[in-house]
C-alpha positions as CSV (number, residue, x, y, z in Angstrom):
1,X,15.0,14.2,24.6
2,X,15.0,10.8,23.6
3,X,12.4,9.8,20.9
4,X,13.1,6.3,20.7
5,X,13.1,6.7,17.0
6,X,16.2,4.0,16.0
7,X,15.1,2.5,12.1
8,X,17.4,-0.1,12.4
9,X,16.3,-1.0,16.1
10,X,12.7,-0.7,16.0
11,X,10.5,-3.6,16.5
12,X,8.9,-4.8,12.8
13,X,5.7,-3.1,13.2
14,X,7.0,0.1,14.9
15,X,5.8,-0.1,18.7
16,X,7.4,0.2,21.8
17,X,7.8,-2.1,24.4
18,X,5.8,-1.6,27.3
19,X,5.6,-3.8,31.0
20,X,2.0,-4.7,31.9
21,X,2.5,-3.1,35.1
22,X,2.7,0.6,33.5
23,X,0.5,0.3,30.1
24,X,-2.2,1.6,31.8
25,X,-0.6,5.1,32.6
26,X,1.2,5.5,29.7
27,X,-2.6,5.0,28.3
28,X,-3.7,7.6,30.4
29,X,-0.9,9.8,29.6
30,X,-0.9,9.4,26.2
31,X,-4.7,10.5,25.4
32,X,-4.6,13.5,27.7
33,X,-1.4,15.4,25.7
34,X,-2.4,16.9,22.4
35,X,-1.4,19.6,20.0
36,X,-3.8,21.8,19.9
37,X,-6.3,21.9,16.7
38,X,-4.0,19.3,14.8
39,X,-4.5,16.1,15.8
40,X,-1.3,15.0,16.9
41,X,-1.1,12.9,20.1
42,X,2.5,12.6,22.2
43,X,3.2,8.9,22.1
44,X,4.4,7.8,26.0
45,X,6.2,4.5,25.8
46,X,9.1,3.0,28.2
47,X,12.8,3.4,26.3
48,X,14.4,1.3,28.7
49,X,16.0,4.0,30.7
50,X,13.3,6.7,31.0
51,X,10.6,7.7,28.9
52,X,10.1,8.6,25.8
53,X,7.6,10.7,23.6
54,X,6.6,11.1,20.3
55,X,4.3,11.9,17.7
56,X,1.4,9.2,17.3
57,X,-0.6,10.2,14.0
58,X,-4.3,9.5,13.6
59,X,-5.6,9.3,10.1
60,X,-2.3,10.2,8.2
61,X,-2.8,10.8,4.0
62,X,-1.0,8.1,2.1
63,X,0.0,10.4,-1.0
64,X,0.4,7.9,-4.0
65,X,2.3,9.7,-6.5
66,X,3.2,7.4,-9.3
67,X,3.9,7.4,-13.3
68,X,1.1,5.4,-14.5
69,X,-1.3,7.4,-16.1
70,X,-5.3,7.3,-16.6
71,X,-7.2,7.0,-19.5
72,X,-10.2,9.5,-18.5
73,X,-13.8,7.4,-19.4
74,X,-17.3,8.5,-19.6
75,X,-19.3,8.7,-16.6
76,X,-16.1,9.7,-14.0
77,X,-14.2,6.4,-14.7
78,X,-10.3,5.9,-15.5
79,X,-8.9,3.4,-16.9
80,X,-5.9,1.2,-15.0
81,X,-4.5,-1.7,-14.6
82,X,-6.2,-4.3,-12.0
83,X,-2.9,-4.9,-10.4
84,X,-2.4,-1.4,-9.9
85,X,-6.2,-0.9,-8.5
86,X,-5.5,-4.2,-6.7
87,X,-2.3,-2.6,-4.7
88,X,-4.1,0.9,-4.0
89,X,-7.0,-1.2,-2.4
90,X,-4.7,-3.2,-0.3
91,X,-3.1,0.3,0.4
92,X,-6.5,1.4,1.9
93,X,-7.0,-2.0,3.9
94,X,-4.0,-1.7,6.0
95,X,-2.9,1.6,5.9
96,X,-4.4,3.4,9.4
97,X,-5.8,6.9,7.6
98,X,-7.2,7.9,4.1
99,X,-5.1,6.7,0.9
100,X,-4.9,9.2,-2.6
101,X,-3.8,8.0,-5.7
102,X,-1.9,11.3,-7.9
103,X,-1.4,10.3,-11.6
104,X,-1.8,12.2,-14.9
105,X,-4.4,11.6,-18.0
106,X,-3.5,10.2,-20.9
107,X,-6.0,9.5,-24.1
108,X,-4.2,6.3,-25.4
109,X,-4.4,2.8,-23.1
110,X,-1.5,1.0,-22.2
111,X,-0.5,-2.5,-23.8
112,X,-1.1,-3.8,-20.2
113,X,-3.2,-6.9,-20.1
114,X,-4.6,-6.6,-17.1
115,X,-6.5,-2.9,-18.0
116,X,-9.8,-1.7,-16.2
117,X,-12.5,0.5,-15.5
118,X,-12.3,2.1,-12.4
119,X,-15.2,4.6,-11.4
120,X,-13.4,7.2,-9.3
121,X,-16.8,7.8,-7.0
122,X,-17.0,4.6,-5.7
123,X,-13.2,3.6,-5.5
124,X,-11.9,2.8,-2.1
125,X,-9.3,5.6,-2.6
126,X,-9.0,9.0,-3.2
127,X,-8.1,9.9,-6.6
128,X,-6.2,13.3,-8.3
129,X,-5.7,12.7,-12.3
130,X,-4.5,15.9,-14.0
131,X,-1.6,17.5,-15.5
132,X,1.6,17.8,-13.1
133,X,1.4,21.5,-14.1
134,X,-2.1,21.4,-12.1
135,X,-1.5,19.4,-9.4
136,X,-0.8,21.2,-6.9
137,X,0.9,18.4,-4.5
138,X,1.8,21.0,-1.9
139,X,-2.3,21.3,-1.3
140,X,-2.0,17.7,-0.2
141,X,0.3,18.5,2.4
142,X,-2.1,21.1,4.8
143,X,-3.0,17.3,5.6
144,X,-1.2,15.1,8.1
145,X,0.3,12.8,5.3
146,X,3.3,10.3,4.0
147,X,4.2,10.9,0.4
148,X,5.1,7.2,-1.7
149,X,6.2,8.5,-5.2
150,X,7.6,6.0,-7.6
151,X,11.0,7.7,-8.9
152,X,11.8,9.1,-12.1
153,X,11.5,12.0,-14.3
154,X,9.3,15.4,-12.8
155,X,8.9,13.3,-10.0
156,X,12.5,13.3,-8.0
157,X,11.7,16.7,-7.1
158,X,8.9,15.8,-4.7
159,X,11.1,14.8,-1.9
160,X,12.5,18.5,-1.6
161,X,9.0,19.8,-1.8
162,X,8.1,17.3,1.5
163,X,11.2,17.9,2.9
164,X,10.6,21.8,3.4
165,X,7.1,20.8,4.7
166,X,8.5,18.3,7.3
167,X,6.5,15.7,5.8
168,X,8.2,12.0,5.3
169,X,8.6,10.8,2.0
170,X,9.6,7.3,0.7
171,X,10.5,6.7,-3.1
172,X,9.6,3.3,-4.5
173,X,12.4,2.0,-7.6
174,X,12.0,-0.6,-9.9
175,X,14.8,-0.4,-12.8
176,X,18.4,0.8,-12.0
177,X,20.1,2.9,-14.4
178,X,21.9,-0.3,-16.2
179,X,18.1,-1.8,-16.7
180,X,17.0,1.4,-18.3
181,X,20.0,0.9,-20.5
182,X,19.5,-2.1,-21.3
183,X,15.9,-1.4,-22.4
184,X,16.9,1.3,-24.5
185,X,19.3,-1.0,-26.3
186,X,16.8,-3.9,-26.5
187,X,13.9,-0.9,-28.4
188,X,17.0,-1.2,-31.4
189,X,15.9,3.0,-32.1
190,X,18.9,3.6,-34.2
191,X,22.0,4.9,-32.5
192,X,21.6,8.5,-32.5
193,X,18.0,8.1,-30.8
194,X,19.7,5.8,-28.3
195,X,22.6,8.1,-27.4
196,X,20.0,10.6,-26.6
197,X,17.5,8.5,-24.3
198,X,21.0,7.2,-23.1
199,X,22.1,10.8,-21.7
200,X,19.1,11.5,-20.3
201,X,19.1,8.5,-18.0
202,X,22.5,9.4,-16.7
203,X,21.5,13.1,-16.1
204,X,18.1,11.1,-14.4
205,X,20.1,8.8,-12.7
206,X,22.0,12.2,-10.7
207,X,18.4,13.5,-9.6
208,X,17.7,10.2,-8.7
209,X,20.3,9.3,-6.2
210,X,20.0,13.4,-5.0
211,X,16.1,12.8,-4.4
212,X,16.3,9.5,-2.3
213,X,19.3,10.8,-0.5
214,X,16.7,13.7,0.7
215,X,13.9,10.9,1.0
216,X,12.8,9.5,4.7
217,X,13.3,6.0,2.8
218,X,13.4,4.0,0.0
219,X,11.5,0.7,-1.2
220,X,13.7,-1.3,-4.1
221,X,11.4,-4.3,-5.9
222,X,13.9,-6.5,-6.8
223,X,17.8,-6.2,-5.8
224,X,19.4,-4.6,-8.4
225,X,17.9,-1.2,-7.2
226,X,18.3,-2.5,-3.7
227,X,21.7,-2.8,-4.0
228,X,21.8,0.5,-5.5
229,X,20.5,2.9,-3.5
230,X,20.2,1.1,-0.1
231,X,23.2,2.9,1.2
232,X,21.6,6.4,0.6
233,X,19.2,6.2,3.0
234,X,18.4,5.2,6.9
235,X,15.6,2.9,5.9
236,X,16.1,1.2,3.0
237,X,13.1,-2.0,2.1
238,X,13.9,-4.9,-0.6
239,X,10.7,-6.4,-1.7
240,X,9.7,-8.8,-4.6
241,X,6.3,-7.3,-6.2
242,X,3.8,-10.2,-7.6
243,X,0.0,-10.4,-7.3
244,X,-0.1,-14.0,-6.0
245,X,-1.8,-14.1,-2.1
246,X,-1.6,-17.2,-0.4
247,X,-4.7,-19.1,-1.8
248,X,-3.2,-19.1,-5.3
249,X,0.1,-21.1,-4.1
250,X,0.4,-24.3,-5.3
251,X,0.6,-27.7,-3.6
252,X,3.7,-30.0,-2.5
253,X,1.2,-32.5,-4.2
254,X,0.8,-30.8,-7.7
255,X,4.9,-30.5,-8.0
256,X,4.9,-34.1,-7.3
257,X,2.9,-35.1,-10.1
258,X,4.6,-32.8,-12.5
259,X,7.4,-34.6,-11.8
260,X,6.3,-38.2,-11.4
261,X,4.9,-38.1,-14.8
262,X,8.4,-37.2,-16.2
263,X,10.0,-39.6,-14.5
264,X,7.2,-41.8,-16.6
265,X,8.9,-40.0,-20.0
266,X,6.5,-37.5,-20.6
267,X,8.0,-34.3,-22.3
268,X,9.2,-31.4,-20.6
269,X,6.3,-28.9,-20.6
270,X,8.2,-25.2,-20.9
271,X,6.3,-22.1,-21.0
272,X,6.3,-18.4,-21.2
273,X,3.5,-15.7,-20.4
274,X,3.7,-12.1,-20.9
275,X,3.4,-9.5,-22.8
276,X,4.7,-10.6,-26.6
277,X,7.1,-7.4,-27.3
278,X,10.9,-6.8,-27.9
279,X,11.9,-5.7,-24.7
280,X,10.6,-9.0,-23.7
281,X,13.3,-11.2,-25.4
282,X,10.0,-13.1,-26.8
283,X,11.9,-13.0,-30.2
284,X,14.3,-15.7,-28.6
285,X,12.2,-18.3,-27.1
286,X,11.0,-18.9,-30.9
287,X,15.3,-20.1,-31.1
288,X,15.7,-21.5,-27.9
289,X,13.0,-24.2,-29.3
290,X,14.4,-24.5,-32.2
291,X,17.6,-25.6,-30.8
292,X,16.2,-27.7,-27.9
293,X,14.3,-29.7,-31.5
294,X,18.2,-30.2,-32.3
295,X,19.7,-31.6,-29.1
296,X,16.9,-34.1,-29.2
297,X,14.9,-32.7,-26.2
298,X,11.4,-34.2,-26.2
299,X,9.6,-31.0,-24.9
300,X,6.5,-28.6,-25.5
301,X,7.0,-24.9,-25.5
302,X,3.2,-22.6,-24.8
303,X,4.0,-19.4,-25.1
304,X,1.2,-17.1,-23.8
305,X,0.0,-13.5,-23.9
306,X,0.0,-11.0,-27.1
307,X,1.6,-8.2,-28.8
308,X,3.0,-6.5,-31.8
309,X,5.8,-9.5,-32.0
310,X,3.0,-12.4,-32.1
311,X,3.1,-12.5,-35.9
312,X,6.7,-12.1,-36.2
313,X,6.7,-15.2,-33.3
314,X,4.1,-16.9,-35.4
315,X,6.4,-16.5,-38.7
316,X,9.5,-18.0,-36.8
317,X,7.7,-21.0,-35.7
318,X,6.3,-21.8,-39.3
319,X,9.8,-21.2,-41.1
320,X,11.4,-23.2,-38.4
321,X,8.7,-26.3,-38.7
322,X,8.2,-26.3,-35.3
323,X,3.8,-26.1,-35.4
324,X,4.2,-29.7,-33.4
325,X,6.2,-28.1,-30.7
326,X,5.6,-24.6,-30.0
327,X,1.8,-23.1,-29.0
328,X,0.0,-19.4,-28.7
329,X,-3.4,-19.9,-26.6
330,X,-3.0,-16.1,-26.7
331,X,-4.0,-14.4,-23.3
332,X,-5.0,-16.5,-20.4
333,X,-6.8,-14.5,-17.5
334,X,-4.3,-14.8,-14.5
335,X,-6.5,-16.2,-11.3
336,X,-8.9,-18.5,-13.5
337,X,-6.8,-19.6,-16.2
338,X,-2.9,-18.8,-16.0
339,X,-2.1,-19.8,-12.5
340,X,-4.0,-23.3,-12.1
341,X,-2.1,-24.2,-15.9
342,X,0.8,-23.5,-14.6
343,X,0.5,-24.9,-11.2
344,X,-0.8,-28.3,-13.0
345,X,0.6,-28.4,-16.7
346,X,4.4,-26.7,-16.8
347,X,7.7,-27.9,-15.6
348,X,10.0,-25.0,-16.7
349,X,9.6,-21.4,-17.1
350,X,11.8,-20.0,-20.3
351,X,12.3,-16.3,-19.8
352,X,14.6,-14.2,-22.2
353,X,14.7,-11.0,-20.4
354,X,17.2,-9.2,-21.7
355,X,17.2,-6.7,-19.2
356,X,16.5,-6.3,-15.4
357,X,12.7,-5.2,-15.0
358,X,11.9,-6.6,-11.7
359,X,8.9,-8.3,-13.7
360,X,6.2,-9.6,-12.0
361,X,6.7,-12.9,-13.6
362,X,9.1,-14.1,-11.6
363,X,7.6,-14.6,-8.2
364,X,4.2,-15.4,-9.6
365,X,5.8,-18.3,-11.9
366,X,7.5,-19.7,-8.5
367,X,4.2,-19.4,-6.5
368,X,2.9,-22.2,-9.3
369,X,6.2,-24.2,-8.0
370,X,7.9,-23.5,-10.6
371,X,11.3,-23.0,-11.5
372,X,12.9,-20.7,-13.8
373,X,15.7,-20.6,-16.6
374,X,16.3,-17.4,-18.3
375,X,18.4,-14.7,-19.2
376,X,21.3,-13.3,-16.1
377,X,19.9,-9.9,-16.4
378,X,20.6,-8.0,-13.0
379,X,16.9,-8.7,-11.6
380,X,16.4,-12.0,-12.4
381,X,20.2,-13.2,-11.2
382,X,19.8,-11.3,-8.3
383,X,16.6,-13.0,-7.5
384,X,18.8,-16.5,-8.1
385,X,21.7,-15.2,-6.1
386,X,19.2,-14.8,-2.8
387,X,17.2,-18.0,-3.6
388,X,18.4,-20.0,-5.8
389,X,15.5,-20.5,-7.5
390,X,16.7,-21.3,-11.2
391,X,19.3,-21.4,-13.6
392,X,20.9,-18.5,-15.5
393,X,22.6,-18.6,-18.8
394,X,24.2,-15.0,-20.9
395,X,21.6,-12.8,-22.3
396,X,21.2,-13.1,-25.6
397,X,22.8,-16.8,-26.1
398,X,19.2,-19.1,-26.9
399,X,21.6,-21.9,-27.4
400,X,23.1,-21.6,-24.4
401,X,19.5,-21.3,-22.8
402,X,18.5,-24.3,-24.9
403,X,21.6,-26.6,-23.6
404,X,20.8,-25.5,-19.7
405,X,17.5,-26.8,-20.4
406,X,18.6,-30.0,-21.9
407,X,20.6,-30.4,-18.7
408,X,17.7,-29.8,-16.3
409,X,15.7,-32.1,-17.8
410,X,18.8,-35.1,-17.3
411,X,18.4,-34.7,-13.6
412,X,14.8,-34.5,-12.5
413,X,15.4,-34.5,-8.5
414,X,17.4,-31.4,-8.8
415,X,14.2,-30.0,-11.0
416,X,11.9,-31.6,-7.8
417,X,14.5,-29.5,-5.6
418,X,14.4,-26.3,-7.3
419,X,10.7,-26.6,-7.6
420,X,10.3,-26.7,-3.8
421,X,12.4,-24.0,-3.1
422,X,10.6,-21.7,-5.9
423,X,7.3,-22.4,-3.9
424,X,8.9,-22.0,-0.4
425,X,10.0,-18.2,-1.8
426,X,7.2,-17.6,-2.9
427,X,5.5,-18.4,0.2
428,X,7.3,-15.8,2.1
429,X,6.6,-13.0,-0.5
430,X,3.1,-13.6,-1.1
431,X,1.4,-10.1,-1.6
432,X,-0.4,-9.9,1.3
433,X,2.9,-10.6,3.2
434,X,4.6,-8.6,1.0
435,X,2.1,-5.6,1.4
436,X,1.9,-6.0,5.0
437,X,5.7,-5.7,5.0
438,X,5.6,-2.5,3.2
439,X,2.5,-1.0,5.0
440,X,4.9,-1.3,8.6
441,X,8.2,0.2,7.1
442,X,5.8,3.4,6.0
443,X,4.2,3.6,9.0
444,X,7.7,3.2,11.3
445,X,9.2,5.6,9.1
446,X,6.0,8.0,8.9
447,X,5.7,7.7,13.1
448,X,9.4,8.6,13.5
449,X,9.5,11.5,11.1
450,X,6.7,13.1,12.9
451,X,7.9,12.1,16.2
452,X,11.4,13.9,15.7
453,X,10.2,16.7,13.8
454,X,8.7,20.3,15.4
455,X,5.0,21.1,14.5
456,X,4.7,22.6,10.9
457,X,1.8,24.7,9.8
458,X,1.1,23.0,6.6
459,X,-1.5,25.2,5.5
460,X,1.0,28.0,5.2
461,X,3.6,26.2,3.3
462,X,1.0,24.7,0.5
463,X,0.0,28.8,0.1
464,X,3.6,29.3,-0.8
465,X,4.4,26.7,-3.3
């Protein structure tokens, strides 16, 4: 029988089409076939040639399996970040059935900026927050359900649990094995620690590649896990994560007066926001300013956020003499504060990632319109190889970094131009878009798994895990 089920073919939000003329006995059809006690309705549509049926699921489980973990509160509240709570509520909007976060406790917060009190009673989704020796995943699955796990560690053995339940799965990546190498190397732990935490990511990397290949699909934020993985599976989904929606964008009008006030000789405003730590590169932007004060660049450098590296950043600038050049307003909430300074004070972004975390950052600096020059690690010279949305120089070189700078600011229309395009991109990866995006490639891959597979008793496979 043909199911109609074709990833690559299927129209972006996952329906057939039908011919005016028949939708009303397909309707018919379709509400009067169902199997028995489960919920599961056959799905009549017109394949061209014939028809076709399938599974249509009512109020499928989206099983949220990630690493972050909860600090446990008084008075049944854990503690997360508020883009994380942010994305589980937008799961909850769109998504068609019931949403359930899995995570385990911790007792020590994050360094996270952005941490808050959530009270698991009143939450908008579900929520399981105990030990991965207690959670007993396969319990989840006497539900209809998709699993979403983020990959990594305990947790590239879930597709082989869902897979012998016949119950889709779709792994989420962030940082390919050379990023988590690169981090490793930028923590400076002392070779013998590094060797270690090296090893293992190899031996994780091996799990990885063998759980996605299980997987129903994969969703890559940022391309250098995209590029990675995409051939290992059916359905594979790039996607640029940020928190920006479409009422935070800024204007054609605020990039015009950003640069019109150059063009008047005002100096270049650069900026960085994040958190202050090593794995940031933070420790170079302190040189790169200190060089740009060399090639006569008249500029201002704010450098926001906090972290164990502030007083060490703090230091450099006061050793240096460059007080009259470089600021710390310290954190500046992102909506109220961050965004509109951006969007109305900088020209430049100066980021000196040395590795490729598919941060954030990036498509919530261009949102502001505005551009970026940093470090070629794989996520962020990926991002400029699809968009062209900045200028890379070699990790590690804040000379280098400082000289592109000088360069950029020596031809202001091709800042005007790059500023543009940074706001166009970030246009068409707001994170409703973005969301909405990722909502329809789990729900065509969640309908075709069902569809194509034979009905499952559930119950009796959780009793046997």
């Amino acid at each position: 029988m043909d199911t109609g089920c074709s990833y690559k073919n299927r129209e972006a939000k996952g329906g057939f089409r039908r011919s005016a003329l028949r939708r009303e006995a397909f309707t018919y059809i379709q509400r009067s076939i169902c199997w028995p006690n489960d919920g599961r309705y056959l799905k009549v549509a017109n394949a061209g040639s014939g028809i076709a049926l399938g599974w249509i699921m009512d109020d499928i489980n989206l099983i949220h399996v990630v690493p972050l973990k909860g600090v446990r509160r008084p008075n049944n509240k854990l503690l997360l970040t508020q883009k994380f709570v942010d994305g589980m509520a937008l799961y909850r909007e769109l998504w068609k059935g019931p949403v359930t976060l899995v995570c385990e406790p911790t007792d020590e917060a994050s360094n996270n900026l952005d941490n808050v009190e959530v009270d698991i009673e009143t939450a908008p989704f579900r929520t399981v927050c105990e030990d991965y020796s207690s959670v007993r995943l396969a319990s989840l699955l006497r539900e209809k359900a998709i699993v979403v796990v983020t990959a990594g560690e305990w947790r590239n053995g879930i597709s082989r649990i869902c897979k012998r339940a016949h119950v889709p799965c779709v792994y989420l990546t962030e940082q390919s094995l050379r990023t988590r190498l690169d981090i490793i190397k930028a923590d400076r732990l002392g070779v013998l620690r590094s060797v270690k935490r090296s090893l293992r990511q190899f031996a994780e990397e091996r799990a990885q590649v063998d759980a996605i290949k299980i997987a129903d699909g994969v969703q890559c934020n940022g391309t250098p896990t995209y590029d990675a993985y995409k051939s290992l599976t059916a359905d594979p989904l790039l996607y640029f994560d940020n928190r920006t929606d479409s009422s935070m964008l800024a204007t054609v009008d605020q990039i015009s007066a950003r640069i019109a006030s150059l063009r008047f000789g005002r100096p270049i405003h650069l900026a960085f926001s994040g958190r202050l730590i090593s794995i940031k590169g933070v420790n170079d932007l302190v040189d790169v300013a200190f060089w740009l004060r060399n090639f006569g660049l008249p500029f201002e450098m704010t450098i926001c956020g906090d972290g164990d590296q502030l007083p060490v950043l703090r230091q450099k600038v006061a050793a240096a003499e460059l007080e009259n050049f470089v600021k710390f307003p310290g954190i500046l909430e992102f909506k109220s504060q961050l965004l509109p300074f951006l969007k109305d004070k900088v020209d430049l972004f100066v980021c000196c990632h040395p590795q490729g975390d598919p941060s954030c950052t990036y498509v919530e600096t261009m949102a502001c319109g505005v551009p970026i020059a940093g470090y070629a690690n794989e996520a962020f010279a990926g991002l400029v190889k699809v968009a062209d949305v900045g200028w890379t120089t070699r990790v590690n070189e804040p000379r280098e970094l400082a000289r592109k700078i000088t360069e950029i600011y020596g031809d202001l229309p091709r800042l005007a131009r790059a500023s543009e395009r940074s706001l166009e991109f970030a246009r068409e990866h707001t994170f409703e878009r973005t969301f909405q995006q990722r909502i329809e490639h789990l729900d065509r891959i969640a309908d075709c798994v069902w569809r194509m597979s034979s009905p499952v008793d559930a119950f009796e496979f959780a009793r046997t895990v």
